[in-house]
Biopython code that builds the backbone (N, CA, C, O; Angstrom):
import numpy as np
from Bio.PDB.StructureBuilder import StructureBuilder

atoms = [
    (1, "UNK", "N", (0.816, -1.178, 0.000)),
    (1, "UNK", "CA", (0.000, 0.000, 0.000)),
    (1, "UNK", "C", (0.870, 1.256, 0.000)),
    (1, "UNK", "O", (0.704, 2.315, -0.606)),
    (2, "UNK", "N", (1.609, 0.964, 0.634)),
    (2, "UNK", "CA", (2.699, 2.219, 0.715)),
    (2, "UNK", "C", (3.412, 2.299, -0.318)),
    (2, "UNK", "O", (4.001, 3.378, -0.387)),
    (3, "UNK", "N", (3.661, 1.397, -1.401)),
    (3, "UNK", "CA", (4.720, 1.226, -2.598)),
    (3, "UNK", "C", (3.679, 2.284, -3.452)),
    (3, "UNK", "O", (4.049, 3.393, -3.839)),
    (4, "UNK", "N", (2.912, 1.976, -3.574)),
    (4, "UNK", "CA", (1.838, 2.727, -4.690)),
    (4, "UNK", "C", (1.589, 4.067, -4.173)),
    (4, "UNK", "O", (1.699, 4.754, -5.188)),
    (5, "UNK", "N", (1.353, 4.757, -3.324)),
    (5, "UNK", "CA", (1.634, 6.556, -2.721)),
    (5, "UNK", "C", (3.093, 6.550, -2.974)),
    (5, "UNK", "O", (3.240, 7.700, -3.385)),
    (6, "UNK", "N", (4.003, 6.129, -2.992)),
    (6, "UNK", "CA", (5.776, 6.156, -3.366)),
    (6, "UNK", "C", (5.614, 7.016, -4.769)),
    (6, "UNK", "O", (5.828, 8.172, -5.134)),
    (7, "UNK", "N", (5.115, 5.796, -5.340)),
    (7, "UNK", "CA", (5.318, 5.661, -6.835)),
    (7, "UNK", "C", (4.475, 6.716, -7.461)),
    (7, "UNK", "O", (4.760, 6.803, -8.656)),
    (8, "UNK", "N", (3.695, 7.414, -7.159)),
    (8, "UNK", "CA", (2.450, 8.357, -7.344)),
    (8, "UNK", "C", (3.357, 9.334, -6.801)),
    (8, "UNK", "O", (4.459, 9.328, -7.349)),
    (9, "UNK", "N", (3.191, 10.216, -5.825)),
    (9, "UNK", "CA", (4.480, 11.280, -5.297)),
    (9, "UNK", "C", (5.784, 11.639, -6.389)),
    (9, "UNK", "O", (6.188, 12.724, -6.808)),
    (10, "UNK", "N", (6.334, 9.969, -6.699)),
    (10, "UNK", "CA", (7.420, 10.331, -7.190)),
    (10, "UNK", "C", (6.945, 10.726, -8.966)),
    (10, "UNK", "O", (7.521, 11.203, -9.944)),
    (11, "UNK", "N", (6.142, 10.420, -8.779)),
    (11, "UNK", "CA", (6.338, 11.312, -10.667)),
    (11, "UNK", "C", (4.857, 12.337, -10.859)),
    (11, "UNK", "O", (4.243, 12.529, -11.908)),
    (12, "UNK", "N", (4.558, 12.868, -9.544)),
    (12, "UNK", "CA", (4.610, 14.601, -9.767)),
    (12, "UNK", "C", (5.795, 15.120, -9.021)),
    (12, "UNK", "O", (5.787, 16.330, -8.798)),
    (13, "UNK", "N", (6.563, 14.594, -8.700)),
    (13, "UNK", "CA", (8.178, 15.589, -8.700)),
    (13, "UNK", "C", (9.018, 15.514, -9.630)),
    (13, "UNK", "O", (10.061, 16.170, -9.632)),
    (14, "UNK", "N", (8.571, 14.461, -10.817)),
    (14, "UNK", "CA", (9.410, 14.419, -11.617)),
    (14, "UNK", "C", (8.690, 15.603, -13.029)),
    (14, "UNK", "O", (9.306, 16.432, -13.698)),
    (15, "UNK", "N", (7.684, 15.350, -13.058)),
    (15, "UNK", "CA", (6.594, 16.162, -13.686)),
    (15, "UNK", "C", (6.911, 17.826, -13.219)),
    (15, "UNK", "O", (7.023, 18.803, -13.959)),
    (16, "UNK", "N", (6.996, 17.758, -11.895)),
    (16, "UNK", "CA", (7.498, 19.241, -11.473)),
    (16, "UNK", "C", (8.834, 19.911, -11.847)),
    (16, "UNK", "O", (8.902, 21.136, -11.940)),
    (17, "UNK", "N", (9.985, 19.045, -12.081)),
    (17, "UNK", "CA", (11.072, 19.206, -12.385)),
    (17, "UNK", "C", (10.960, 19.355, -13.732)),
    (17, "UNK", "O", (11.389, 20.429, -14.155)),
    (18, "UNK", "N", (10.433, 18.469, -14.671)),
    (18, "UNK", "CA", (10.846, 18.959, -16.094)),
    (18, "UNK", "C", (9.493, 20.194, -16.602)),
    (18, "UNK", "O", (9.430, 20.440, -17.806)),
    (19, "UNK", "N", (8.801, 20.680, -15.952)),
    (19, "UNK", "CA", (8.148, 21.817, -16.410)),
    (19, "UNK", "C", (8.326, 23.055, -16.172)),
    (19, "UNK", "O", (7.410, 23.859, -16.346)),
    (20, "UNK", "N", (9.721, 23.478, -15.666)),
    (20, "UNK", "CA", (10.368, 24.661, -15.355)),
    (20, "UNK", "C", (11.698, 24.315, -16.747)),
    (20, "UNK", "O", (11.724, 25.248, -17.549)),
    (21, "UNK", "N", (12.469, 23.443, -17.000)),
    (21, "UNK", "CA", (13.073, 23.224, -18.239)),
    (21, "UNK", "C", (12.671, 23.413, -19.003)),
    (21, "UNK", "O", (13.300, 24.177, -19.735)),
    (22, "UNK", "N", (10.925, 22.767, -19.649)),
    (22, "UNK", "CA", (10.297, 23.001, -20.830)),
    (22, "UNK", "C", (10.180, 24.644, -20.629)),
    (22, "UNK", "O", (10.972, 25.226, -21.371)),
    (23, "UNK", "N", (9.550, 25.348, -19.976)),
    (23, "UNK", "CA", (8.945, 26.945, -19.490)),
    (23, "UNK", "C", (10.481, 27.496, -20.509)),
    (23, "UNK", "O", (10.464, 28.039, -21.614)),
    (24, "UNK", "N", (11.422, 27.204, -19.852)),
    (24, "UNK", "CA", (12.998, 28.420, -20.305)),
    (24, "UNK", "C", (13.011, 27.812, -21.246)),
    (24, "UNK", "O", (12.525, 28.616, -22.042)),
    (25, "UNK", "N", (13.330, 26.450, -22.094)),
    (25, "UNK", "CA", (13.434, 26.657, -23.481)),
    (25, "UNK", "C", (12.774, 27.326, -24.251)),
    (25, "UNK", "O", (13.219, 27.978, -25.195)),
    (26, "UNK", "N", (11.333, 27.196, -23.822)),
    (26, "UNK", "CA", (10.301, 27.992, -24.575)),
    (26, "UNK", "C", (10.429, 28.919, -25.091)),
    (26, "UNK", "O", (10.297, 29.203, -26.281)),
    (27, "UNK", "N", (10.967, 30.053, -23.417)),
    (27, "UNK", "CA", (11.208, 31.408, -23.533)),
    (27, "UNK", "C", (12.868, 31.601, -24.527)),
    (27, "UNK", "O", (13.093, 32.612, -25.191)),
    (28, "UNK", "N", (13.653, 30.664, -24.443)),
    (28, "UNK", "CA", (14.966, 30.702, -25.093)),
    (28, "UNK", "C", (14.321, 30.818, -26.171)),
    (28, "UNK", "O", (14.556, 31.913, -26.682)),
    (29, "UNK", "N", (13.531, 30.124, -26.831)),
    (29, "UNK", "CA", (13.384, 30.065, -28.348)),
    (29, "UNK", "C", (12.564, 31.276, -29.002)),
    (29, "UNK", "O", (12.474, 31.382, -30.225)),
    (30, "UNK", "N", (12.029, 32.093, -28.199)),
    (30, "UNK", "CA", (10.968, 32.697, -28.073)),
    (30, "UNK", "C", (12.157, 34.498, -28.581)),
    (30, "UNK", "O", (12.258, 35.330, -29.482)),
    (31, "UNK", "N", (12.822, 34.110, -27.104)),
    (31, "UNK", "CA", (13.622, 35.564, -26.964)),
    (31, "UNK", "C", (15.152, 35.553, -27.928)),
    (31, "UNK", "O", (15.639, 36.430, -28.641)),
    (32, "UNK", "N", (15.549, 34.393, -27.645)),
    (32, "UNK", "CA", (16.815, 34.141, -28.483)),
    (32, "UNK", "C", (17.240, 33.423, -29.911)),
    (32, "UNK", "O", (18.162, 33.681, -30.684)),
    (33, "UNK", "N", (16.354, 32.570, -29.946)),
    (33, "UNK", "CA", (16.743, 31.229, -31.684)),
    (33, "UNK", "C", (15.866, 31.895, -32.046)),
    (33, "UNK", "O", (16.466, 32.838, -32.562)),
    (34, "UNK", "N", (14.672, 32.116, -32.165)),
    (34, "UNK", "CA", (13.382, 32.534, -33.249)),
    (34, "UNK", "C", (14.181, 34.140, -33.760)),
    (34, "UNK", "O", (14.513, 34.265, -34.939)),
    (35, "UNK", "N", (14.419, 35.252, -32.787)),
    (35, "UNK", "CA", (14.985, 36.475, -33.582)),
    (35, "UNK", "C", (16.311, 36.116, -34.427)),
    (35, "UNK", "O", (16.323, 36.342, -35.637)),
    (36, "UNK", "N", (17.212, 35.661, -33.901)),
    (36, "UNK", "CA", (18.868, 35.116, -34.352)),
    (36, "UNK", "C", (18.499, 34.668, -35.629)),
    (36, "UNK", "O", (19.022, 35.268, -36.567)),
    (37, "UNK", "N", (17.262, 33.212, -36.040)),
    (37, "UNK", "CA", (17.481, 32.951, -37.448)),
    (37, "UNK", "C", (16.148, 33.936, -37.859)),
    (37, "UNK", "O", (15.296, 33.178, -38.323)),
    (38, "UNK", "N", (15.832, 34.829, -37.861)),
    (38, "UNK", "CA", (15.488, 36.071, -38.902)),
    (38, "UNK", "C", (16.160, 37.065, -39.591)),
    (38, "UNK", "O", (15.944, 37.615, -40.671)),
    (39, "UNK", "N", (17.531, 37.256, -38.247)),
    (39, "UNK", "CA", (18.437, 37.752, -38.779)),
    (39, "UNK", "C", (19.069, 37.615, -39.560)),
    (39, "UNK", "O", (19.253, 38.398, -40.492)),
    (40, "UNK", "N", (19.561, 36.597, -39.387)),
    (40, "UNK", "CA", (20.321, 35.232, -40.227)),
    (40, "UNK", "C", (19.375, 35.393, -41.804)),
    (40, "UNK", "O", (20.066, 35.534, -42.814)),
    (41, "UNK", "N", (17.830, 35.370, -41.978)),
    (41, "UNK", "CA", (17.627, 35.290, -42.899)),
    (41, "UNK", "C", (17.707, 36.535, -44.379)),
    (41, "UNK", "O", (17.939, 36.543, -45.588)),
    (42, "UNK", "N", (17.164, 37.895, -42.735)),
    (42, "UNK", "CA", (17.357, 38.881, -43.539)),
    (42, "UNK", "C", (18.964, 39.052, -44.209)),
    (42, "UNK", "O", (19.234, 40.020, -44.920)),
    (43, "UNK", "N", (19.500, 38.488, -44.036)),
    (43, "UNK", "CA", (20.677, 38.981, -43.759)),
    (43, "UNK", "C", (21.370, 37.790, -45.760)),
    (43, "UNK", "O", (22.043, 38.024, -46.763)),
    (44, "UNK", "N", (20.726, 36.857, -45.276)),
    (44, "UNK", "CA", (21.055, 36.225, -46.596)),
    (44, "UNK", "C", (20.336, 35.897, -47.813)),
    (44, "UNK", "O", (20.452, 34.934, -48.571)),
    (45, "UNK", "N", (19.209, 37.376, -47.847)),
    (45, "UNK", "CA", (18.391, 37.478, -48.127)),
    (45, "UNK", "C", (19.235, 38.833, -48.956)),
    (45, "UNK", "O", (19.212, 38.932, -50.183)),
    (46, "UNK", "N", (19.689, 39.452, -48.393)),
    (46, "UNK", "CA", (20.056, 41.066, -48.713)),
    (46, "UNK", "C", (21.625, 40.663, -49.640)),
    (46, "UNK", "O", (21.975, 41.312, -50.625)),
    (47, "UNK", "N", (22.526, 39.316, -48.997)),
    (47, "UNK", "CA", (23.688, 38.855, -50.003)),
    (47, "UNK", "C", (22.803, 38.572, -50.844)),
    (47, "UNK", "O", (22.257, 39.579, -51.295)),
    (48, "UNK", "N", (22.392, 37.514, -51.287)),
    (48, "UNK", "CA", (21.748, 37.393, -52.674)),
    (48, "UNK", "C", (20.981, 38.095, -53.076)),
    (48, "UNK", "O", (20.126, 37.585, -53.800)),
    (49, "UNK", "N", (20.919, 39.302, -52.863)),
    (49, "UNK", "CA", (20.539, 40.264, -53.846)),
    (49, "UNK", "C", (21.206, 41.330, -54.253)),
    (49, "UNK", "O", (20.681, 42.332, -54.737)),
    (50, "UNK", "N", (22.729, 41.108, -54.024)),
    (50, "UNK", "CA", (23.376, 41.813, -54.189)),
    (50, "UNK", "C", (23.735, 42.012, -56.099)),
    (50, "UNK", "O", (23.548, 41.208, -57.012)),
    (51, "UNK", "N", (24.154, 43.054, -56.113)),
    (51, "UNK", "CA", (24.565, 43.440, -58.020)),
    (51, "UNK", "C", (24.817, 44.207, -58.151)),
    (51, "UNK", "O", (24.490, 45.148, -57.427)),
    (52, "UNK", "N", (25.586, 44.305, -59.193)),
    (52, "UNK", "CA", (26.554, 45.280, -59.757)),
    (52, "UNK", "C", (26.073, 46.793, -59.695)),
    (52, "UNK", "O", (25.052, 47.186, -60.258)),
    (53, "UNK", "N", (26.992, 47.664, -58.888)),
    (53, "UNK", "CA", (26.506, 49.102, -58.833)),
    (53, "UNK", "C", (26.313, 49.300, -57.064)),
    (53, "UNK", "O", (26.689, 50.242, -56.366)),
    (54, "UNK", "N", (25.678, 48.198, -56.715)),
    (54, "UNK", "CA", (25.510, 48.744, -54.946)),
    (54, "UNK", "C", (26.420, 49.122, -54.456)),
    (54, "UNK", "O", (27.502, 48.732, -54.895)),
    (55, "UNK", "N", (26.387, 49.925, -53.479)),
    (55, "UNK", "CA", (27.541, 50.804, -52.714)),
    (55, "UNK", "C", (27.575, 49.721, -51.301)),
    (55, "UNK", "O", (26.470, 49.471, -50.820)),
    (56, "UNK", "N", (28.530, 49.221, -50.782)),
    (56, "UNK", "CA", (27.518, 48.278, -49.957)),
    (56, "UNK", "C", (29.021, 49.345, -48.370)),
    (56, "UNK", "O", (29.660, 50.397, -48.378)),
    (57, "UNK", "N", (28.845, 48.198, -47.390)),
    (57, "UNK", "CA", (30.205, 48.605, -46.313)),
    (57, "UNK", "C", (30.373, 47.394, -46.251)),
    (57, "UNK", "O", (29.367, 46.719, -46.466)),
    (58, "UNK", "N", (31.823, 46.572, -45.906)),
    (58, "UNK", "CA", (32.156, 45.475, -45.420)),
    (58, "UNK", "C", (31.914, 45.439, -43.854)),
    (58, "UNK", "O", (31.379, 46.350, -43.222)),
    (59, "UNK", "N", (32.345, 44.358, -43.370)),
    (59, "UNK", "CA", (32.440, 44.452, -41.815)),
    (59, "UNK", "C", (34.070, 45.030, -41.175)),
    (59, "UNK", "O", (34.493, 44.983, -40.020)),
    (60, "UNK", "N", (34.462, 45.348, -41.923)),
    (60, "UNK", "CA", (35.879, 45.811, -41.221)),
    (60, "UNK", "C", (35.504, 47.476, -41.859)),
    (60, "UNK", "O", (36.452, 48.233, -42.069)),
    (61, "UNK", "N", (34.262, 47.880, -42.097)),
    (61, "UNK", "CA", (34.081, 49.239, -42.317)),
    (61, "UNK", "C", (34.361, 49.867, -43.523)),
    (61, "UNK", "O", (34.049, 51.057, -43.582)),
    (62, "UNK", "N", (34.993, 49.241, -44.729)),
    (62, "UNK", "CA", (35.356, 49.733, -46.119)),
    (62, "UNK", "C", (34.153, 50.320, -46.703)),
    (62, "UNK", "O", (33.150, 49.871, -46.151)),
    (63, "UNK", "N", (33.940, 51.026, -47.472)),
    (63, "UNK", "CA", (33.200, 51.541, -48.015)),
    (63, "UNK", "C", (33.339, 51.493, -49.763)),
    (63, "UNK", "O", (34.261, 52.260, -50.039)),
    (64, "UNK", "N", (32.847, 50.964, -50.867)),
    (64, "UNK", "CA", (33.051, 50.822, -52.328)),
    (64, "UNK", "C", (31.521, 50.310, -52.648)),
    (64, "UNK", "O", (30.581, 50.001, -51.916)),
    (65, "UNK", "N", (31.766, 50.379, -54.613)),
    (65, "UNK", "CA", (30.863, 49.786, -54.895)),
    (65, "UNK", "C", (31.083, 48.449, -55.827)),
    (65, "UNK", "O", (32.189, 48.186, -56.299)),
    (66, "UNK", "N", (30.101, 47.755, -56.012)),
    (66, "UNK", "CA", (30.451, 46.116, -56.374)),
    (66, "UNK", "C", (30.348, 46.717, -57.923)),
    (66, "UNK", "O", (29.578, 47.405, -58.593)),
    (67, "UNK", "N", (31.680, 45.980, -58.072)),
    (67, "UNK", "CA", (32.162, 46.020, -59.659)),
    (67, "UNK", "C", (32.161, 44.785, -60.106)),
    (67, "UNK", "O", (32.918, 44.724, -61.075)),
    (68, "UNK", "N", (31.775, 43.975, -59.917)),
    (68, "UNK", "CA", (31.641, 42.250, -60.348)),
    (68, "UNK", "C", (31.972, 41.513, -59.247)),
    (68, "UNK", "O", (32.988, 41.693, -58.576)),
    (69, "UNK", "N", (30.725, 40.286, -58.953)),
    (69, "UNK", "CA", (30.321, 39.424, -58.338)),
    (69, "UNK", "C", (30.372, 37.968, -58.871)),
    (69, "UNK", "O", (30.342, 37.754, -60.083)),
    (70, "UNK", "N", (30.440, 37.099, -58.076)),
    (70, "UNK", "CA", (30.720, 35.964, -58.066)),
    (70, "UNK", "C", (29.747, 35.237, -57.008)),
    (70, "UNK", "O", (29.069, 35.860, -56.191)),
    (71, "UNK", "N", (29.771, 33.681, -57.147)),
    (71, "UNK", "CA", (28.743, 33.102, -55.756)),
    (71, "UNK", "C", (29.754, 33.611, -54.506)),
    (71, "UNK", "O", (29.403, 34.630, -53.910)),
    (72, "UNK", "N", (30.832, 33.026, -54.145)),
    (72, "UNK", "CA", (31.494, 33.827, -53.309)),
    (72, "UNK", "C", (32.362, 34.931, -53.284)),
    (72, "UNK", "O", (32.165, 35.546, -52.236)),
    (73, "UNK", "N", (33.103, 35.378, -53.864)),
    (73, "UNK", "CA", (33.554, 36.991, -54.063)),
    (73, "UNK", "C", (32.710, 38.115, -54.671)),
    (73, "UNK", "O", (31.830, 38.079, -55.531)),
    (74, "UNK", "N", (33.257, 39.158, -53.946)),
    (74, "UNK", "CA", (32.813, 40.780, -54.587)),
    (74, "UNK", "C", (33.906, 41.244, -54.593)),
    (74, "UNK", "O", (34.854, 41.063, -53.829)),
    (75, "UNK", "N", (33.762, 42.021, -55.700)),
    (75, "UNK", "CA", (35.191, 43.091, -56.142)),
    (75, "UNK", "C", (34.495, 44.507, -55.999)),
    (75, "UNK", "O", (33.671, 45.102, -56.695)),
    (76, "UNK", "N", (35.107, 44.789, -54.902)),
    (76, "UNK", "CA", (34.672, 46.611, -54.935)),
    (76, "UNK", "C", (35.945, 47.668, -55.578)),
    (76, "UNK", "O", (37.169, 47.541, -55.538)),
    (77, "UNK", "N", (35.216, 48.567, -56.074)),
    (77, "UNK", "CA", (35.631, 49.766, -56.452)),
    (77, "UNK", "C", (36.090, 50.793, -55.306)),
    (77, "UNK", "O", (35.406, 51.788, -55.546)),
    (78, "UNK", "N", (36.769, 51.033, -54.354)),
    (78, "UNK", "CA", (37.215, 51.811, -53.838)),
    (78, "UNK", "C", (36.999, 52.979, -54.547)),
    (78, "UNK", "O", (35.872, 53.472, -54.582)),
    (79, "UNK", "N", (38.153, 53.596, -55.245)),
    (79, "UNK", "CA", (38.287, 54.924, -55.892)),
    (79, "UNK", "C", (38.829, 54.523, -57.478)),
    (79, "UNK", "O", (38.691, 53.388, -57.934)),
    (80, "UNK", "N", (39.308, 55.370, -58.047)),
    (80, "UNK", "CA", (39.291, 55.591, -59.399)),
    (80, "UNK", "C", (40.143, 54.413, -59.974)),
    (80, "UNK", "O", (40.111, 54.067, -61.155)),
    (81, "UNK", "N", (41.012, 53.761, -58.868)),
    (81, "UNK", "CA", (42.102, 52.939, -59.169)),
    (81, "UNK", "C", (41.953, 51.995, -58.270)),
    (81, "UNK", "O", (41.599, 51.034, -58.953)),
    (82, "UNK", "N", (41.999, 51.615, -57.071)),
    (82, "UNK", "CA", (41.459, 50.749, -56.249)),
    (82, "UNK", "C", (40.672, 49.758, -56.184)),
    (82, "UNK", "O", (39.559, 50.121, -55.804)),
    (83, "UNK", "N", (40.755, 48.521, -56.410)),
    (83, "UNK", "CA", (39.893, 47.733, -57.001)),
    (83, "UNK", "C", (40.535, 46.336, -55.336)),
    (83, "UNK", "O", (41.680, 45.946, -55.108)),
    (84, "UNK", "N", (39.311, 46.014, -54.618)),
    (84, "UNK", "CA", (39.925, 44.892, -54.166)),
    (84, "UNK", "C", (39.005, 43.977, -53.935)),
    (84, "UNK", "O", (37.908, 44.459, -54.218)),
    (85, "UNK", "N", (38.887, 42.547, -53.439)),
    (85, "UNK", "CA", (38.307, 41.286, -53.628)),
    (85, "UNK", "C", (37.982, 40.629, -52.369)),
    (85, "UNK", "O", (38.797, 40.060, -51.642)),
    (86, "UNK", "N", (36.535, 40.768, -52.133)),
    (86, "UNK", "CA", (35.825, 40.408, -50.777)),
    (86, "UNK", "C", (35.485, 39.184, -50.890)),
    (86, "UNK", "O", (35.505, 38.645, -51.996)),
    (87, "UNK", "N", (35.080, 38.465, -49.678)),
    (87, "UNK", "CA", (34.373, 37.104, -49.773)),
    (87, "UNK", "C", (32.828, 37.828, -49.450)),
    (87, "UNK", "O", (32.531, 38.875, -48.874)),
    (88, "UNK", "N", (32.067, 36.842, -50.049)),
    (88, "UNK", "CA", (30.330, 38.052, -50.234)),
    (88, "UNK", "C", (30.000, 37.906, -48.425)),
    (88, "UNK", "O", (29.114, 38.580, -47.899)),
    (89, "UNK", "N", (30.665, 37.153, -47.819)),
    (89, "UNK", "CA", (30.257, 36.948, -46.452)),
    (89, "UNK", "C", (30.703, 38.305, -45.782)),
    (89, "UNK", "O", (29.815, 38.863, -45.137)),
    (90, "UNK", "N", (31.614, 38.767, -45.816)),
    (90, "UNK", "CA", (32.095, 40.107, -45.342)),
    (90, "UNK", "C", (31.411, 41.062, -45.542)),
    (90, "UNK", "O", (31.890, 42.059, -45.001)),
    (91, "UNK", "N", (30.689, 41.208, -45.960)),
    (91, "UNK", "CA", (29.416, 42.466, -46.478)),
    (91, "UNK", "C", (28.677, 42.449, -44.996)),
    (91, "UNK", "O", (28.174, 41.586, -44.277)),
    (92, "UNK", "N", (28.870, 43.747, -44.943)),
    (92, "UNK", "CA", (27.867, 43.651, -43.503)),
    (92, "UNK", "C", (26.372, 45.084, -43.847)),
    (92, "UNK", "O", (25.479, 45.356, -43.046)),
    (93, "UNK", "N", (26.567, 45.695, -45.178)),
    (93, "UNK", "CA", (25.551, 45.754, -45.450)),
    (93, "UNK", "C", (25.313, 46.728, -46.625)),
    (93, "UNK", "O", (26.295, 47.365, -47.008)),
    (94, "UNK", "N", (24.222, 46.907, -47.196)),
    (94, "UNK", "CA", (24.315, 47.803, -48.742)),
    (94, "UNK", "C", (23.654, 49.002, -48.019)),
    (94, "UNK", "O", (22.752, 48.897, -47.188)),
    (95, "UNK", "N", (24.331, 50.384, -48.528)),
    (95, "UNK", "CA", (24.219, 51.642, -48.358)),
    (95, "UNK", "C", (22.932, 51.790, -49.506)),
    (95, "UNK", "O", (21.741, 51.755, -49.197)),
    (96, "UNK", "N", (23.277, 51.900, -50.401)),
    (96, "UNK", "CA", (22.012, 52.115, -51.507)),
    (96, "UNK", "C", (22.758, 51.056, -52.962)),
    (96, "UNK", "O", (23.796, 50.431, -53.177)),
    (97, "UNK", "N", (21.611, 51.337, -53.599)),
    (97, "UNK", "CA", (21.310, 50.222, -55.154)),
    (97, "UNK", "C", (21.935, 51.083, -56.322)),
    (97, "UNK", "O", (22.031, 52.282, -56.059)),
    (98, "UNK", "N", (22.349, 50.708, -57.485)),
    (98, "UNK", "CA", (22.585, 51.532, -58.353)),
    (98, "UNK", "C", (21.235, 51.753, -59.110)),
    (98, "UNK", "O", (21.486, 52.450, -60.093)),
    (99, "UNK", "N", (19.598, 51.372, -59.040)),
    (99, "UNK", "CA", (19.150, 51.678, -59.229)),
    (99, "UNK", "C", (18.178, 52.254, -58.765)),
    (99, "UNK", "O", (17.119, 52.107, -59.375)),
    (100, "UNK", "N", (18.192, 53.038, -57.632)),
    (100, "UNK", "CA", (17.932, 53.817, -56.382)),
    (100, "UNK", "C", (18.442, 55.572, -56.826)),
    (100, "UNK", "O", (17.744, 56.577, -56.690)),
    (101, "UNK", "N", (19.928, 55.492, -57.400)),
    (101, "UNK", "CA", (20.298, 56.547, -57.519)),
    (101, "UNK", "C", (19.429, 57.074, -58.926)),
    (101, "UNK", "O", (19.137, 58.249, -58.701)),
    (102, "UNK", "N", (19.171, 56.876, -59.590)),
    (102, "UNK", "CA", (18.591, 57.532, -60.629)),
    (102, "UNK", "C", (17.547, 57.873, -60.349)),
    (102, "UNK", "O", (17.138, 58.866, -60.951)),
    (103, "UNK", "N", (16.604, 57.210, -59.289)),
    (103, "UNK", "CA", (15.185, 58.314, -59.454)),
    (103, "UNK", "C", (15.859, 59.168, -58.493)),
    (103, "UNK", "O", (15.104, 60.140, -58.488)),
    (104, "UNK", "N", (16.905, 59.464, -57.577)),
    (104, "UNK", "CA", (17.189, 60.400, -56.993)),
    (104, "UNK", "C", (17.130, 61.409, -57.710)),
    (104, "UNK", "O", (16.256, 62.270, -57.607)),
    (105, "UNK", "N", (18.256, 61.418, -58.693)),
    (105, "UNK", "CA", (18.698, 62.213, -59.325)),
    (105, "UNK", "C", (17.366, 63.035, -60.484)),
    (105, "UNK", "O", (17.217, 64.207, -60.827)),
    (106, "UNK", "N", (16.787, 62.089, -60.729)),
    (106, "UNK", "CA", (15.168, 62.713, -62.008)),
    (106, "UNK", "C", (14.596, 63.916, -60.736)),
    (106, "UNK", "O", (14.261, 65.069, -61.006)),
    (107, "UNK", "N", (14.595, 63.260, -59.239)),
    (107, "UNK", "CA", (13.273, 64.369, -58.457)),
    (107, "UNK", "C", (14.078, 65.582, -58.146)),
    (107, "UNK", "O", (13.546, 66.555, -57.612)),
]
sb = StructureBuilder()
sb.init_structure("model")
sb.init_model(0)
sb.init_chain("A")
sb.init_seg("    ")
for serial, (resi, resn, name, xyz) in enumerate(atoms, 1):
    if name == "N":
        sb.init_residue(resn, " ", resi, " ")
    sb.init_atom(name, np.array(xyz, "f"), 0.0, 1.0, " ", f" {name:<3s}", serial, name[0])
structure = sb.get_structure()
């Protein structure tokens, strides 16, 4: 009689223990993995759409525009002579489009 109240007791403490684990993953996935891969998406969402003419910045802060692309390299234009060769992962983000600047310029 006593084995069976044991055995009952012991698995709502076990029930109690794993429903504070489930609760924080929840919230982990909620506050931390669910935003991280949006980022992640916008983010490789904005490389492949990259093309010829964008002004983009690398992550070490360079500033040029893409003079020919590849699946993995970009060649930016620095200045009149300056020409150097990124991996497209280093892009940390496009300033404007080369076809952005022209309706600037019409208004």
């Amino acid at each position: 009689m006593f084995q069976y109240a044991a055995a009952g007791a012991g698995g709502q403490d076990i029930l109690g223990i794993i429903i504070p684990f489930v609760l924080m993953f929840v919230v982990f996935y909620f506050l931390l993995i669910r935003p991280q891969k949006k980022k992640q998406q916008t983010r490789n969402t904005m490389l492949s759409a990259l093309k010829k003419g964008d002004k983009i910045v690398t992550i070490g802060g360079l500033h040029g525009t893409i003079t020919e692309l590849t699946n993995d390299t970009v060649v930016l234009k620095v200045n009149d002579v300056t020409k150097l060769t990124f991996e497209r992962s280093a892009i940390s983000h496009s300033i404007a489009t080369s076809a952005a600047e022209p309706e600037k310029a019409e208004s």
